[in-house]
C-alpha positions as CSV (number, residue, x, y, z in Angstrom):
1,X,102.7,-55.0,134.9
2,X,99.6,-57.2,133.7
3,X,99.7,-61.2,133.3
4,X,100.4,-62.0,129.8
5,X,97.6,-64.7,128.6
6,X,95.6,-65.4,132.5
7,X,99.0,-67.7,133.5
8,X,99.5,-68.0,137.2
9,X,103.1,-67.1,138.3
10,X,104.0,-69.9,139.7
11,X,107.2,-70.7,138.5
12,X,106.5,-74.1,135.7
13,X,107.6,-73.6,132.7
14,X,103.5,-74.3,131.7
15,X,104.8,-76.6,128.6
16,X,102.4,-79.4,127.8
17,X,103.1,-83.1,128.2
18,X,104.5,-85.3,131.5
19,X,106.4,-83.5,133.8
20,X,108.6,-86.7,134.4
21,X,107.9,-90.2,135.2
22,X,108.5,-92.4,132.2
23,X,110.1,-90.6,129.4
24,X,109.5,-93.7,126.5
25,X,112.6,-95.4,125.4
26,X,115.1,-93.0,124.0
27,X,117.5,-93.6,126.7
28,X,117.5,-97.4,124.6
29,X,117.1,-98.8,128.1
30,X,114.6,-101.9,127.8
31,X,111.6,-102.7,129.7
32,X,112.2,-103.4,133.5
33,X,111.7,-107.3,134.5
34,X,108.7,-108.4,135.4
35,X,108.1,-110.0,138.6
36,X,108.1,-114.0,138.9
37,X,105.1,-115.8,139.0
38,X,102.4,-116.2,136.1
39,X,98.4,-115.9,136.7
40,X,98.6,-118.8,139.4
41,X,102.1,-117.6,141.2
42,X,102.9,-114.6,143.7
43,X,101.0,-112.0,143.1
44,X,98.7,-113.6,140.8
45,X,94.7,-115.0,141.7
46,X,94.6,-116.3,145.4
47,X,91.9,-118.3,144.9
48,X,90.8,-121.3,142.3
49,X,87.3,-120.0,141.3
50,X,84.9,-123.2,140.4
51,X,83.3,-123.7,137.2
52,X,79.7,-122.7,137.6
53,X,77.0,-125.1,136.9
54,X,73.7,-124.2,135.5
55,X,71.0,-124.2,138.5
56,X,68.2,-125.4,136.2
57,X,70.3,-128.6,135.0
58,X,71.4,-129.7,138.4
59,X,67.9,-129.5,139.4
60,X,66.5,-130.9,136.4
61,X,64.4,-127.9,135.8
62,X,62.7,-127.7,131.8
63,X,60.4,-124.9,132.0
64,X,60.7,-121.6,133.6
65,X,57.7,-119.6,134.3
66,X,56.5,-115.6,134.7
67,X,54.6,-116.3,137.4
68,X,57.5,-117.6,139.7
69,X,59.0,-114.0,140.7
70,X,60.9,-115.6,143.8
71,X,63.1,-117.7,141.0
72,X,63.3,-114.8,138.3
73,X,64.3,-112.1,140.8
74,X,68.1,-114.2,141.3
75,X,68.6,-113.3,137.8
76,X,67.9,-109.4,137.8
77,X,70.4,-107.4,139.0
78,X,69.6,-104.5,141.8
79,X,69.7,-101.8,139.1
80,X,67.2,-103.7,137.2
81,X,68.9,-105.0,134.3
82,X,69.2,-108.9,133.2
83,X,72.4,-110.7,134.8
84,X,74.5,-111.9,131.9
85,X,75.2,-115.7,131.8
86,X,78.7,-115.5,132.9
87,X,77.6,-114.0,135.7
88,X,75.0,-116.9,137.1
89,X,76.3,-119.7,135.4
90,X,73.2,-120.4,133.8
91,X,73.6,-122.8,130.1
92,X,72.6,-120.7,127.2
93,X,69.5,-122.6,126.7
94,X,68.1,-121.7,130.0
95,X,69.3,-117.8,129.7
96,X,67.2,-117.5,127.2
97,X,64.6,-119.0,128.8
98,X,65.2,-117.0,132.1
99,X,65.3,-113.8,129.9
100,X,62.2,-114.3,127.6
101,X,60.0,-114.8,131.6
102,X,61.7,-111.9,133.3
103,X,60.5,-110.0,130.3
104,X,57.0,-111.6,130.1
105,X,57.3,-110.5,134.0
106,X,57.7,-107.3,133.6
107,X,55.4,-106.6,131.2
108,X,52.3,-107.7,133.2
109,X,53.9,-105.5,136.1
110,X,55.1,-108.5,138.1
111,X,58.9,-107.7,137.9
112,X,59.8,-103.6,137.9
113,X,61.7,-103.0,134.7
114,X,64.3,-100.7,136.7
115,X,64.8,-100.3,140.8
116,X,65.2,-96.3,141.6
């Protein structure tokens, strides 16, 4: 006797959907409690992170060149790409800055424009 449709004999019942677990609320239970603590209690962050500071206000630094690679490379990631501000903690005013040199960089070959 042949296999009607390529189904495995397995025994399921092959019917789509969950095959138990959570079921939605027909049973008109409500939603379990959640457990105490907000964002700062148990099981919540461990840690307090700091605010970041921008790097080229502390040090009081206006211009940012091409031609320093050292500085540029802290603000491409290994991949290649730009780090995003929220990432370095640079003010917006020096992102753009940093962004407009790492481009300038890479176009006169100082900075790769991706990392293989």
């Amino acid at each position: 006797m042949a296999e009607p449709t390529g189904r495995s004999s397995t025994g399921h019942s092959g019917g789509g959907g969950h095959s138990g677990g959570y079921q939605g609320r027909s049973e008109g239970g409500a939603r379990p409690p959640r457990p105490a603590g907000g964002p700062g209690g148990p099981g919540g962050r461990k840690f307090f992170r700091r605010k970041k500071v921008c790097k080229f206000c502390v040090e009081k630094i206006d211009g940012v060149s091409y031609k320093d690679v050292r500085l540029l490379q802290q603000f491409v990631a290994e991949s290649g790409k730009i780090t995003p501000r929220r990432l370095t903690g640079v003010c917006t005013r020096h992102q753009r800055r940093v962004s407009a040199a790492i481009k300038q960089a890479r176009n006169i070959a100082l900075l790769p424009f991706s990392n293989r």
